[in-house]
C-alpha positions as CSV (number, residue, x, y, z in Angstrom):
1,X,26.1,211.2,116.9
2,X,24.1,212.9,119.1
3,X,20.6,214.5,118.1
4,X,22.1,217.8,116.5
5,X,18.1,219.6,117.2
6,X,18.3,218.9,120.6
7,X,19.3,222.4,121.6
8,X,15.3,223.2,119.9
9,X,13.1,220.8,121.7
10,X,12.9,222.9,124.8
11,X,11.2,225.9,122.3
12,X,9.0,222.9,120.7
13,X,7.7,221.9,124.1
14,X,6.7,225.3,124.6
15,X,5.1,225.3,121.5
16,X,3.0,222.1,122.1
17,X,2.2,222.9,125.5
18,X,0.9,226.4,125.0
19,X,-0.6,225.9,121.3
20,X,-2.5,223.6,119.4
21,X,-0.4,221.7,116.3
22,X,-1.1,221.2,113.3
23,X,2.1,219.1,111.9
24,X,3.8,218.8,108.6
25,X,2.1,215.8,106.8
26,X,5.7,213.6,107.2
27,X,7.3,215.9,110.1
28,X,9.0,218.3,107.9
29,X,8.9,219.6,104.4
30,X,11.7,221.4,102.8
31,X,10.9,224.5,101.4
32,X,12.5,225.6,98.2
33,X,12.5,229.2,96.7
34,X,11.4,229.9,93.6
35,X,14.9,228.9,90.6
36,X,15.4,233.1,89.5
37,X,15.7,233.7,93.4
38,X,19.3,234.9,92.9
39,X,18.4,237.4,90.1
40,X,15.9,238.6,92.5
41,X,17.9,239.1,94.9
42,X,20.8,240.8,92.8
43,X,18.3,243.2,91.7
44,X,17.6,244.4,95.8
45,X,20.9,244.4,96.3
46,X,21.6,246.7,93.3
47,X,19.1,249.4,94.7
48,X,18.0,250.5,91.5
49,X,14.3,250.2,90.5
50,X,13.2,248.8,86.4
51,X,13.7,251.3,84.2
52,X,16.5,253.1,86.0
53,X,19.8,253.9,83.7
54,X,23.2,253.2,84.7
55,X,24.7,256.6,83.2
56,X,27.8,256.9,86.0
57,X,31.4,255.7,83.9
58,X,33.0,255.4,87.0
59,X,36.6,254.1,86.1
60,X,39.5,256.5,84.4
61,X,41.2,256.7,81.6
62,X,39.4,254.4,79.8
63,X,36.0,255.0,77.8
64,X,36.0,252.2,75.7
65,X,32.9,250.1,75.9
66,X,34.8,246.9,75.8
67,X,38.3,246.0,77.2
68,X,40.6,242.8,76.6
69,X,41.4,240.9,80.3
70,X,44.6,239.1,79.8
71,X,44.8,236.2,82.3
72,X,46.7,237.0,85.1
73,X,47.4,233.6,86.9
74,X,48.9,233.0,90.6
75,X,52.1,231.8,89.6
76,X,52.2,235.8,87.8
77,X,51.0,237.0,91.0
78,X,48.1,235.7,93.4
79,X,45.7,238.4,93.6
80,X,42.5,236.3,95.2
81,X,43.4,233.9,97.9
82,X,39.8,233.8,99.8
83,X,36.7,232.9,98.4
84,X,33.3,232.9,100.7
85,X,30.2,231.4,99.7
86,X,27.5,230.1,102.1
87,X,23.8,228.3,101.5
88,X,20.3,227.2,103.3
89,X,18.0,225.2,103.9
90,X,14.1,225.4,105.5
91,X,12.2,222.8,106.4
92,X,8.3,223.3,107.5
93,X,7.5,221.8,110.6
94,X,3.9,222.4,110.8
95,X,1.4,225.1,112.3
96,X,0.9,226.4,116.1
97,X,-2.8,227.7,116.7
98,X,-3.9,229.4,119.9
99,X,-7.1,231.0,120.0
100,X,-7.6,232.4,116.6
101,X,-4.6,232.9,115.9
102,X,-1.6,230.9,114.2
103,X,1.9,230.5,113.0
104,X,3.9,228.4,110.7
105,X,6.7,226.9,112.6
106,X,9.7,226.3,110.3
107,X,13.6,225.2,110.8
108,X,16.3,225.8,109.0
109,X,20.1,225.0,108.3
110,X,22.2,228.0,107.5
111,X,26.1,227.8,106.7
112,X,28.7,230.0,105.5
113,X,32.4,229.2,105.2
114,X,36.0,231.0,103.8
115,X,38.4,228.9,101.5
116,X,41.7,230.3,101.4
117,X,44.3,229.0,98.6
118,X,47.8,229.1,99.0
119,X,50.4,229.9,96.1
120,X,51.0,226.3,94.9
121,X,47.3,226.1,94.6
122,X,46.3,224.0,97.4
123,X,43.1,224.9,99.4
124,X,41.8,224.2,102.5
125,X,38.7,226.0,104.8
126,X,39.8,229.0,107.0
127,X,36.7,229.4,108.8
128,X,33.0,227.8,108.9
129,X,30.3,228.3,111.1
130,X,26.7,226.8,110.7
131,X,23.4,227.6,112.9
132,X,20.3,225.5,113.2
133,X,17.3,228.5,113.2
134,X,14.0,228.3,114.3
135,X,11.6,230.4,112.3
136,X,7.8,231.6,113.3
137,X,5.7,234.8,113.7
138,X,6.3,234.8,117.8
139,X,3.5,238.1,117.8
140,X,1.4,235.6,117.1
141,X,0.9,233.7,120.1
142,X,0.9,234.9,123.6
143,X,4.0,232.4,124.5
144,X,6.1,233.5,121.6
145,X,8.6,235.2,123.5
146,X,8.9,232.2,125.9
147,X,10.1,230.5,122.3
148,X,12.5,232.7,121.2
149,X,13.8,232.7,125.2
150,X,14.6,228.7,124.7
151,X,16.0,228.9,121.6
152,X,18.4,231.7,122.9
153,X,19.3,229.5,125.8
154,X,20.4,226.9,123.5
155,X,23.5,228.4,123.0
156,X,25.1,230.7,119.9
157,X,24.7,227.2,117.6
158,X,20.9,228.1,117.4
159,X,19.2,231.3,116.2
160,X,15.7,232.5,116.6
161,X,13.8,234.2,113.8
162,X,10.5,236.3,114.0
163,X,8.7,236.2,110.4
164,X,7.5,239.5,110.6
165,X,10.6,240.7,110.9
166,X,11.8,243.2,108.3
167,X,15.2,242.8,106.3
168,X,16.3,244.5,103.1
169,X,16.3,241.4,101.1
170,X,13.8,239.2,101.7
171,X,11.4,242.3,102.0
172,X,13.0,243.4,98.4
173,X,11.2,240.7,96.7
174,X,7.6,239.9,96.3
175,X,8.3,235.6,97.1
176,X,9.8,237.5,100.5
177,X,6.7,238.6,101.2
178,X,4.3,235.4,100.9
179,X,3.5,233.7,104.1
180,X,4.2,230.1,102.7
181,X,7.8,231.3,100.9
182,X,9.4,233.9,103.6
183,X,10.8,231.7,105.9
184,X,13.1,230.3,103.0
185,X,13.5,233.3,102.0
186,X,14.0,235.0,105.9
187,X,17.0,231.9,106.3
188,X,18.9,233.0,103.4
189,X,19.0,236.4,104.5
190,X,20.4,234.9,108.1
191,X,23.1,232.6,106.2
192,X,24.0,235.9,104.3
193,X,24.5,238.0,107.8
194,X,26.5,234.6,108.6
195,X,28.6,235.4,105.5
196,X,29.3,239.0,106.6
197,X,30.4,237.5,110.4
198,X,32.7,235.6,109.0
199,X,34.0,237.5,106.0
200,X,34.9,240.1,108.8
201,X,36.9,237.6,111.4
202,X,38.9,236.7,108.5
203,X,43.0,237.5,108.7
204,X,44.0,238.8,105.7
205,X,47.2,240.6,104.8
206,X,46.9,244.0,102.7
207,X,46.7,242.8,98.5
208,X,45.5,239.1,99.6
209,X,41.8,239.8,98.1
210,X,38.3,238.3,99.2
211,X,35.8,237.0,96.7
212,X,32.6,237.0,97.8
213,X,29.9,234.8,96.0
214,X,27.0,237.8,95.0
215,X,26.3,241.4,94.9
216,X,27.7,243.8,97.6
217,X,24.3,245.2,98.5
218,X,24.7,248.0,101.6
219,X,25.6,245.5,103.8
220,X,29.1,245.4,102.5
221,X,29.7,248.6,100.3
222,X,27.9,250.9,103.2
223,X,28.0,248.8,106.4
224,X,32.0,247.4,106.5
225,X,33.6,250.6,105.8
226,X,36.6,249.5,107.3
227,X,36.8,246.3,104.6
228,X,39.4,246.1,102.0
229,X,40.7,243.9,98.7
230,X,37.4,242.2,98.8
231,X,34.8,242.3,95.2
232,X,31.5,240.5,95.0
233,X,31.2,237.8,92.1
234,X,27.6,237.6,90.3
235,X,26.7,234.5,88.8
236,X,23.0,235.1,88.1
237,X,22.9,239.1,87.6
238,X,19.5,240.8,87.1
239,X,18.6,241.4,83.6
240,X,16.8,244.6,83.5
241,X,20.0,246.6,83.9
242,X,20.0,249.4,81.4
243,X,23.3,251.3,80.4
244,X,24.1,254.7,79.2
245,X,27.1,254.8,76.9
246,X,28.6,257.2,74.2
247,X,29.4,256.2,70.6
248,X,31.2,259.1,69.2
249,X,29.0,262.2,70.3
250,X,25.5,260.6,70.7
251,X,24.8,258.5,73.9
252,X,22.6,255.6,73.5
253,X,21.1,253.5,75.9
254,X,21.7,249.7,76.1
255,X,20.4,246.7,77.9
256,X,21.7,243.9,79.3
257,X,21.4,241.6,76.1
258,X,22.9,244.3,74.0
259,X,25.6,245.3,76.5
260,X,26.9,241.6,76.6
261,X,26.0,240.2,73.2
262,X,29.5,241.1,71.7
263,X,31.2,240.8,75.0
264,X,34.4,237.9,73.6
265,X,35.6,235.8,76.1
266,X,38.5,237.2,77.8
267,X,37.0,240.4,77.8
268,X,35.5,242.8,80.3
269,X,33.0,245.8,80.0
270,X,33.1,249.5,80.8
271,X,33.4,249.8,84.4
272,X,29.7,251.9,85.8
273,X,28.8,253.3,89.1
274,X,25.8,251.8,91.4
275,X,24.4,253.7,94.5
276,X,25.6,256.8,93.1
277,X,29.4,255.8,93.2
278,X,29.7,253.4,96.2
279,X,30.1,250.9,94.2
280,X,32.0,250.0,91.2
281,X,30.1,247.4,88.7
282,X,31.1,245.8,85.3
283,X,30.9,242.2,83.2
284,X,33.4,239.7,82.6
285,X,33.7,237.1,80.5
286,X,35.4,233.9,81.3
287,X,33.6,231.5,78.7
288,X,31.7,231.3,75.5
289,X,29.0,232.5,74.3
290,X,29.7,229.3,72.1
291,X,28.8,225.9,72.8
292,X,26.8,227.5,75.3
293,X,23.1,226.8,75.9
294,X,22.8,230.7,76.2
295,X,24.2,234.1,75.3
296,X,24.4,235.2,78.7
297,X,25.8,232.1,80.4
298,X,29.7,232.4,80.7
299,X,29.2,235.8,82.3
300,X,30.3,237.3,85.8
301,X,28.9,240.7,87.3
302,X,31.5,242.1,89.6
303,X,31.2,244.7,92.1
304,X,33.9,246.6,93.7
305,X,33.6,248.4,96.5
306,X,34.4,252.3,96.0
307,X,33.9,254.1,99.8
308,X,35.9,257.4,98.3
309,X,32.8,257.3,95.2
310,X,36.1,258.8,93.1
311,X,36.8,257.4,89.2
312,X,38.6,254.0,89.9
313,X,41.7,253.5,87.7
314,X,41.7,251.2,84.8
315,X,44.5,249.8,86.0
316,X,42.7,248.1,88.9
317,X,40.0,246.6,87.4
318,X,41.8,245.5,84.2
319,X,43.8,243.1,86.8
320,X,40.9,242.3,89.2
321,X,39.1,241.2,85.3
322,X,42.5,239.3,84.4
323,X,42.6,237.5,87.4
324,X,39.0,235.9,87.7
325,X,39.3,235.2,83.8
326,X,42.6,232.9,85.0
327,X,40.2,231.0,87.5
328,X,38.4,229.7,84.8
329,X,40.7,227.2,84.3
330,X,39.1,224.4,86.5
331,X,35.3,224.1,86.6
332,X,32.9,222.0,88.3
333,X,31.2,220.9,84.9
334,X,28.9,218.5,85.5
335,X,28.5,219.4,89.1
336,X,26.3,222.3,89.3
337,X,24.2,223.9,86.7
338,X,25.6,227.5,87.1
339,X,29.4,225.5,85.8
340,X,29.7,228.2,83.2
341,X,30.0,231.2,85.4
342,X,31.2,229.3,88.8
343,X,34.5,229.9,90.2
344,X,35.8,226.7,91.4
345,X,36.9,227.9,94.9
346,X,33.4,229.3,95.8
347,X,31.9,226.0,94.7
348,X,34.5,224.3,97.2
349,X,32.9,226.9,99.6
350,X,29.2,226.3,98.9
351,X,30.0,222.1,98.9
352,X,31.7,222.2,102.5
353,X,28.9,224.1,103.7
354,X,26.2,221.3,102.5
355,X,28.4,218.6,103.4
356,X,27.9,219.7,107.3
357,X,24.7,219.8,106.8
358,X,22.8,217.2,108.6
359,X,20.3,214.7,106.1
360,X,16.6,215.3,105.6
361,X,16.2,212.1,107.5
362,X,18.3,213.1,110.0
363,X,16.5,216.3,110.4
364,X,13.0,214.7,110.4
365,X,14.5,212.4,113.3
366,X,15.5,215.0,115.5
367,X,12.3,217.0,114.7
368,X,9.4,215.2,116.1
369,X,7.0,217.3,118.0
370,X,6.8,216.4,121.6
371,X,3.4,215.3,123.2
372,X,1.2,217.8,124.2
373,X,0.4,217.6,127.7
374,X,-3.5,218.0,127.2
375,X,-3.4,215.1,124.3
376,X,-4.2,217.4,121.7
377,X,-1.2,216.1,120.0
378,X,-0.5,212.3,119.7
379,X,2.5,212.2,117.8
């Protein structure tokens, strides 16, 4: 096999030519986000602030605050076929000083892919793509545009990010926002536009539903208007969500922990309203609480798109519910640590993505900073 980074050593030659480098003490270090990333994240794409109320019942007839789900498996009738789920990696390469000014230079992999499941259960990958991305503050230095320039010549296998950049994630969250931490979290926000590219290519017939792995957030609610049968599937929801519901004639407020502490298994919630309507939002769920190391584990958030921002039917989501309670029938126990609230396909999504991606050692092979033609860098 070839050297997979080749299409980035023309923008590192620019880089050691122009600027002075300080390298990553063993060529590259990965860089990991912080392990509540994905609650954080959940709570931008929510767009709703701590201490906001979720008062909008947004499904008709029903008003009751808890609703059985009975499994509806695909032999009854295959509601979700595709299932997309995608994941990154960053690496830091090292820094780039010119004058007195500097970067950190990072890399990343990004992959998303679709599963698709036919009726006698079998699944195989309908689509995958996967970028290699480069990753500094190109305002920085005077050649930074010459950068991004190579790393767009490289062809539609490579990407070129600017750090300072703004995005509605990773500026969402206060990690985003560290120097050290933002190009992690800058690459996840790239693999999720990766998602999006390929959640829209797929070929799906009307009723054969999408499940995507997370919250909607605008990107999908607001920005696909012309998407259809697709829901997003929360694993690690934000707990800070406050709910507005009636017993008899007094409305009381509840929170997340009190919401879901007498959720049974095989049972859904109340259906709200998020973004004033656009999106439909309620809990499933598909295991425990017992023999579970935690109340909350067992749980899915989903979130339904709702363009029209009109009541949704009961009917609907009681069969969306039904279904993913049915697709807790094989888990990846053992396999990941999220096993409780995991839908199997996604986790097939999510492992074919990191099975492309090329090793550490791989990575730090193909990474090695060129000479610099003055002989300020040796290695």
């Amino acid at each position: 096999m070839g050297n997979p980074f080749e299409g980035l050593q023309p923008a590192l030659q620019v880089i050691a030519r122009e600027g002075y480098i300080l390298p990553a003490t063993g060529q590259a270090v990965e860089d990991l986000m912080r392990p509540d990333q994905e609650e954080a994240y959940d709570r931008v794409r929510l767009g709703i602030e701590p201490g906001d109320v979720l008062d909008l019942v947004i499904e008709v007839p029903n008003r009751n605050l808890y609703v059985d789900s009975t499994p509806i498996g695909r032999e009854k009738r295959h509601i979700f076929q595709y299932f997309l789920d995608g994941s990154a990696r960053t690496f830091y390469l090292g820094n780039v000083v010119e004058g007195d000014r500097q970067t950190p230079i990072h890399v990343a992999q990004i992959g998303a892919a679709a599963i698709v499941r036919d009726n006698l259960g079998r699944m195989k990958i309908a689509d995958s793509e996967q970028r290699f991305v480069l990753l500094m503050d190109k305002d920085q230095l005077s050649f930074g545009q010459q950068v991004e320039d190579a790393v767009k010549a490289a062809g539609s296998r490579y990407e070129f990010v600017n750090l300072k950049e703004e995005d509605r994630q990773t500026d969402g969250i206060q990690a985003g926002k560290e120097p050290r931490s933002r190009a992690a979290h800058k690459a996840n926000w790239r693999m999720r536009v990766l998602e999006k590219h390929i959640a829209t290519k797929l070929e799906r017939k009307p009723g054969q539903w999408l499940v995507l792995d997370g919250g909607l957030g605008s990107e999908y609610a607001k920005d696909w208007p012309d998407g259809k049968d697709y829901l997003g599937v929360v694993k690690s929801s934000w707990k800070e969500l406050k709910f507005s519901v009636k017993s008899g004639r007094v409305k009381q407020t509840l929170n997340t922990y009190q919401l879901l502490a007498n959720l049974k298994v095989g049972q859904r919630t109340l259906a709200f309203g998020l973004r004033e309507g656009l999106i439909a939002t309620w809990y499933v769920r598909i295991r425990g609480p017992e023999y579970l190391e935690f109340p909350l584990m067992g749980v899915l958030r989903i979130e339904l798109p709702n363009p029209s921002r009109e009541a949704v039917h009961s009917e609907l989501i009681d069969e969306l519910s039904g279904a993913l309670v049915a697709e807790r029938s094989v888990s990846p126990h053992g396999k990941d640590s999220r096993w409780h609230s995991h839908l199997y396909p996604i986790y097939l999504a999510e492992q074919s993505v990191k099975n492309g991606f090329v090793t550490t050692e791989v990575l730090k092979a193909g990474m090695k900073w060129p000479a610099h033609a003055s002989g300020a860098i040796t290695r």
